[in-house]
C-alpha positions in Angstrom: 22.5 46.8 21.5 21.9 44.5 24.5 18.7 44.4 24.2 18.6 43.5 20.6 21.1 40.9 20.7 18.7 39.0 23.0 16.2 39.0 21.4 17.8 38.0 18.3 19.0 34.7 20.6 16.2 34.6 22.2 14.1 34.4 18.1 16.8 31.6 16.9 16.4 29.5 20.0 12.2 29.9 19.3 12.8 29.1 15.7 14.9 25.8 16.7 11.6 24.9 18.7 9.7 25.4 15.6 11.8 23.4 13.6 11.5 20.5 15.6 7.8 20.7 16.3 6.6 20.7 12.5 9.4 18.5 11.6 8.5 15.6 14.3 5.1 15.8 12.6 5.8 16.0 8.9 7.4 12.8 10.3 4.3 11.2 11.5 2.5 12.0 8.7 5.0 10.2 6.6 5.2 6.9 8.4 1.5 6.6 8.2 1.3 3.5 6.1 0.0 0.2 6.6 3.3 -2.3 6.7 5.5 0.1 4.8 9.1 -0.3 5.8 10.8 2.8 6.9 12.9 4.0 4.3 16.3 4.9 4.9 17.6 8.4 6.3 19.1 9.8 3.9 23.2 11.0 5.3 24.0 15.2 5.4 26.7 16.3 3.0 28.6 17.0 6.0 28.8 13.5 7.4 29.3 12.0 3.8 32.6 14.4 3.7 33.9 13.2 7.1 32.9 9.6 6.1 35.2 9.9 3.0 38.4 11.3 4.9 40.8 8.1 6.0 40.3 7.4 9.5 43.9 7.6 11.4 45.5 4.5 11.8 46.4 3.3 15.1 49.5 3.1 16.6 51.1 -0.4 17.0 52.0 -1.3 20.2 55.0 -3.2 21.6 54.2 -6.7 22.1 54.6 -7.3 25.9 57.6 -10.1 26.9 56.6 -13.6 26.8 57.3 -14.1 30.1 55.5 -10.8 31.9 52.1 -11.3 34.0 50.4 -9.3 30.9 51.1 -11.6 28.2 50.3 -14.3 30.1 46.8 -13.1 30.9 46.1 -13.0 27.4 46.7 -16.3 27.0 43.2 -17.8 26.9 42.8 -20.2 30.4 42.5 -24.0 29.8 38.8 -24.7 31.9 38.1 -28.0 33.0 35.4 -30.3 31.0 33.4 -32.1 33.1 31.5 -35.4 31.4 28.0 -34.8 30.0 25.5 -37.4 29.6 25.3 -39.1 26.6 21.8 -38.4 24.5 20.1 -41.6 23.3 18.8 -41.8 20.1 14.8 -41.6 20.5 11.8 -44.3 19.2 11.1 -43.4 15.1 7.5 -41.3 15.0 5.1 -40.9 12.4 6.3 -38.6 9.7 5.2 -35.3 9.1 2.3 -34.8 6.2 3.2 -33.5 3.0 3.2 -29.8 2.2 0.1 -28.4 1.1 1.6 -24.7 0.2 -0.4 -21.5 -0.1 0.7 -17.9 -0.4 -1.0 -14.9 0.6 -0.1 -10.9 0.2 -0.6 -9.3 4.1 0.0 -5.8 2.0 -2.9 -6.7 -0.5 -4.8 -7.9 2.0 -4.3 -4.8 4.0 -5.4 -2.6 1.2 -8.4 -3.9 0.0 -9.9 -4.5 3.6 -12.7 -1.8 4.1 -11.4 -1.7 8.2 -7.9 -0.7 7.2 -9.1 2.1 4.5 -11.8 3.0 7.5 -8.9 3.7 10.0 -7.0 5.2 7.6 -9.2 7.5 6.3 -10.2 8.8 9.7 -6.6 9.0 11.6 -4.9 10.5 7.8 -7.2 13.6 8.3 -6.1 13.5 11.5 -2.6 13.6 11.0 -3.5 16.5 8.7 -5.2 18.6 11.4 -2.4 18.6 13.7 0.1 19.5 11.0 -2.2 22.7 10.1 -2.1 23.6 13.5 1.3 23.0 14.3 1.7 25.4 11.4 -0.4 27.4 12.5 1.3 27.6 15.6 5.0 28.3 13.9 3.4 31.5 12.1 2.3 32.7 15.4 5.9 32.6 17.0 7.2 34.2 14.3 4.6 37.0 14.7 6.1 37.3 18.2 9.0 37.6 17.6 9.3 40.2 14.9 7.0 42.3 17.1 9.3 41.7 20.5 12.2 42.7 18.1 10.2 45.7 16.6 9.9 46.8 20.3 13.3 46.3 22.1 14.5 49.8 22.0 11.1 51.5 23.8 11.0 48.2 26.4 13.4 47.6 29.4 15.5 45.2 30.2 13.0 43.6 32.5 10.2 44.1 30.2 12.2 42.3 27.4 13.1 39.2 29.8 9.3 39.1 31.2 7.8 39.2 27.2 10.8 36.4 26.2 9.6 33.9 29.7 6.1 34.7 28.2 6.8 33.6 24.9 8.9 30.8 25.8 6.4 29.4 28.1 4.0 29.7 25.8 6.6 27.1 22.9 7.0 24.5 25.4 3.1 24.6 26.4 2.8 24.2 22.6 5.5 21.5 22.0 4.0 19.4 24.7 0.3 19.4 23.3 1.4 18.5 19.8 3.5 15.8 21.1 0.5 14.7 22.8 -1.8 14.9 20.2 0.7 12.8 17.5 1.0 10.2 20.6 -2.5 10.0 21.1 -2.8 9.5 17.1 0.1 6.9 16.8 -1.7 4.6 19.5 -5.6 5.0 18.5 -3.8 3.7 14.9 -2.5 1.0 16.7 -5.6 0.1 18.8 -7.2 -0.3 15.0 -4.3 -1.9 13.5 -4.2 -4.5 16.6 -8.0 -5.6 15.5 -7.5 -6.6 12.0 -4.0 -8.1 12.7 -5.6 -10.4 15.3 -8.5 -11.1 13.3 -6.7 -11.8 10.0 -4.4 -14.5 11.8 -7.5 -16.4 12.5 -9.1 -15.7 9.2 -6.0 -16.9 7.6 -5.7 -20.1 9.3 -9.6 -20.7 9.0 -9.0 -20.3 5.1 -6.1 -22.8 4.8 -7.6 -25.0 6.7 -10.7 -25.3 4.2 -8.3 -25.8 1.6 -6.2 -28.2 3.6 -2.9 -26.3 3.3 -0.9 -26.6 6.4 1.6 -24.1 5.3 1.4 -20.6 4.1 4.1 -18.3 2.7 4.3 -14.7 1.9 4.0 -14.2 -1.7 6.2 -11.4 -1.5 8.9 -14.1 -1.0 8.0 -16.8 -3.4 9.7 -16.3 -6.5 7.2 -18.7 -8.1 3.4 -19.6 -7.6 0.2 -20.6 -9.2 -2.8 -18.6 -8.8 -4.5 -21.3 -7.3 -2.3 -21.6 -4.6 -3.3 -17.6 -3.7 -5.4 -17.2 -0.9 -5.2 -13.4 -0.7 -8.5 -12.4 -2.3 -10.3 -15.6 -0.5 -9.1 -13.8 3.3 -9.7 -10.2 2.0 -13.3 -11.1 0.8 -13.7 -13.0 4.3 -11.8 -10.6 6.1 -14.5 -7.3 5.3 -17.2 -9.8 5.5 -16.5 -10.6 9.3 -14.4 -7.2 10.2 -16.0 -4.1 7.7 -14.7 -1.8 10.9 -12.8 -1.3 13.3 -13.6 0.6 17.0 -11.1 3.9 16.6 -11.0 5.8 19.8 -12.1 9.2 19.3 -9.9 12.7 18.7 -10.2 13.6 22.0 -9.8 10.4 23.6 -6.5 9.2 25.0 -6.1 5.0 24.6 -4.1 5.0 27.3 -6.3 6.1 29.7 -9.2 4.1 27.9 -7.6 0.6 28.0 -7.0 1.6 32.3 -10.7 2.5 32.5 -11.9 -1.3 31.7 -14.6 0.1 28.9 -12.6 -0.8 26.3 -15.1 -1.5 23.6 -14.3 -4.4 20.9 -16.1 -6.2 18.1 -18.6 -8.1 20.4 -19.9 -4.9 22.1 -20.8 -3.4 18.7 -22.8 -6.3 17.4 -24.4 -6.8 20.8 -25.3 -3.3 22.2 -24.9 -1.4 18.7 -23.1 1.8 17.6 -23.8 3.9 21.0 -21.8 1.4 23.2 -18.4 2.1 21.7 -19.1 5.7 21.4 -20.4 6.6 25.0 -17.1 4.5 26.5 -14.6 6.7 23.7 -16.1 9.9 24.8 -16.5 9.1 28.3 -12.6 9.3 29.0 -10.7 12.6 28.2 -6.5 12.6 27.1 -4.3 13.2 29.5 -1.5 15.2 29.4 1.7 13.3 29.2 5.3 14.8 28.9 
């Protein structure tokens, strides 16, 4: 009976590992999206319930006497104001110009540039293959642990104990490679992402500039506008035309450890030294292992 009741601890504790694991990366997977918000976790039942009972009101306190050392250090302390100078009033300048306004959609933008689709494409199948394998992985524990179960009663208290360690070891081995692996995703997104932000800030002031607008809003928060005054498709158009793709680090690389290395290949390598440069300096650096 023992025996059986530790394993059956032993199985829930393994399944709470599981859990966790494929739920952290159903997470990823979900916030994969270029500029999406994060939407809003949605409360348990049980939290709604205790959120709807009255709190307890406090009880009131007796006001201290007027004349005891505690009401008087409540009594806010007068502090000294010492003279400032006085500011001057300063020489009239040139006014500022008058507004040219544009408006552009970063979202749009984002989704019709052939770099963004590129990186997304490439880390979504990504995300996918870890989930699979994290999966994967889940089945196998389960496995285990119906067969340590199935063979409690022929095994020994020490053989039991040595097959749970073996087991155990082998969930946290697990949980810290799939952590890894979603970390090393997460960043190589951000290494792509990081190239077309910086690209389309400069892309979008090049294009107001040749239309002589020295302001631009989001569209998204302009409740009125002309077409004219949208320069989304203008920067999209110019933004595939001077950035069609991005330098992703490869699966196996870690950005961490490439960004330390100095071979960190950009934009100017690729149109200098071709394809091969930014792929012999991704594979030449392996992921580390990071807890």
């Amino acid at each position: 009976m023992l025996r059986n009741s530790g394993v059956r601890l032993f199985a829930a504790a393994v399944a709470l590992g599981c859990g966790s694991l494929v739920g952290s990366v159903a997470h990823a997977q979900n916030n994969s999206g270029w500029f999406v918000p994060k939407a809003s976790q949605q409360q348990p039942e049980h939290a709604a319930a205790h959120a709807a009972q009255p709190a307890p009101q406090p009880v009131p306190l007796p006001a201290p006497p007027a004349d005891s050392e505690e009401a008087q250090s409540q009594t806010p302390p007068v502090l000294p104001l010492p003279q400032i100078p006085n500011s001057p009033d300063l020489p009239k300048g040139a006014p500022p110009p008058a507004p040219i306004i544009g408006v552009i959609s970063v979202p749009d933008v984002m989704r019709l540039s052939t770099a963004a689709q590129q990186a997304e494409r490439v880390l979504g199948a990504r995300r996918d293959e870890l989930a699979r394998d994290a999966q994967k992985e889940q089945a196998s524990w389960r496995d285990e642990q119906q067969k340590l179960q199935g063979q409690a009663r022929t095994m020994s208290s020490d053989q039991i104990q040595a097959s749970e360690r073996k087991l155990q070891e082998r969930v946290i081995a697990a949980q810290k490679n799939f952590r890894n692996r979603n970390r090393i995703i997460q960043e190589a997104a951000q290494v792509s992402l990081g190239q077309i932000e910086r690209e389309l800030v400069q892309i979008i002031r090049q294009v107001a500039a040749s239309r002589s607008m020295n302001l631009v809003l989001h569209r998204e928060q302009v409740a009125l506008s002309q077409d004219n005054l949208d320069i989304t498709q203008q920067v999209a158009t110019q933004l595939n035309s001077i950035l069609p793709s991005v330098f992703i680090p490869a699966a196996n690389v870690d950005p961490e450890v490439l960004a330390k290395s100095g071979t960190m290949p950009t934009t100017a390598d690729a149109e200098q030294g071709g394809a091969s440069a930014p792929a012999a300096a991704a594979t030449a650096v392996a992921p580390k292992a990071k807890h």
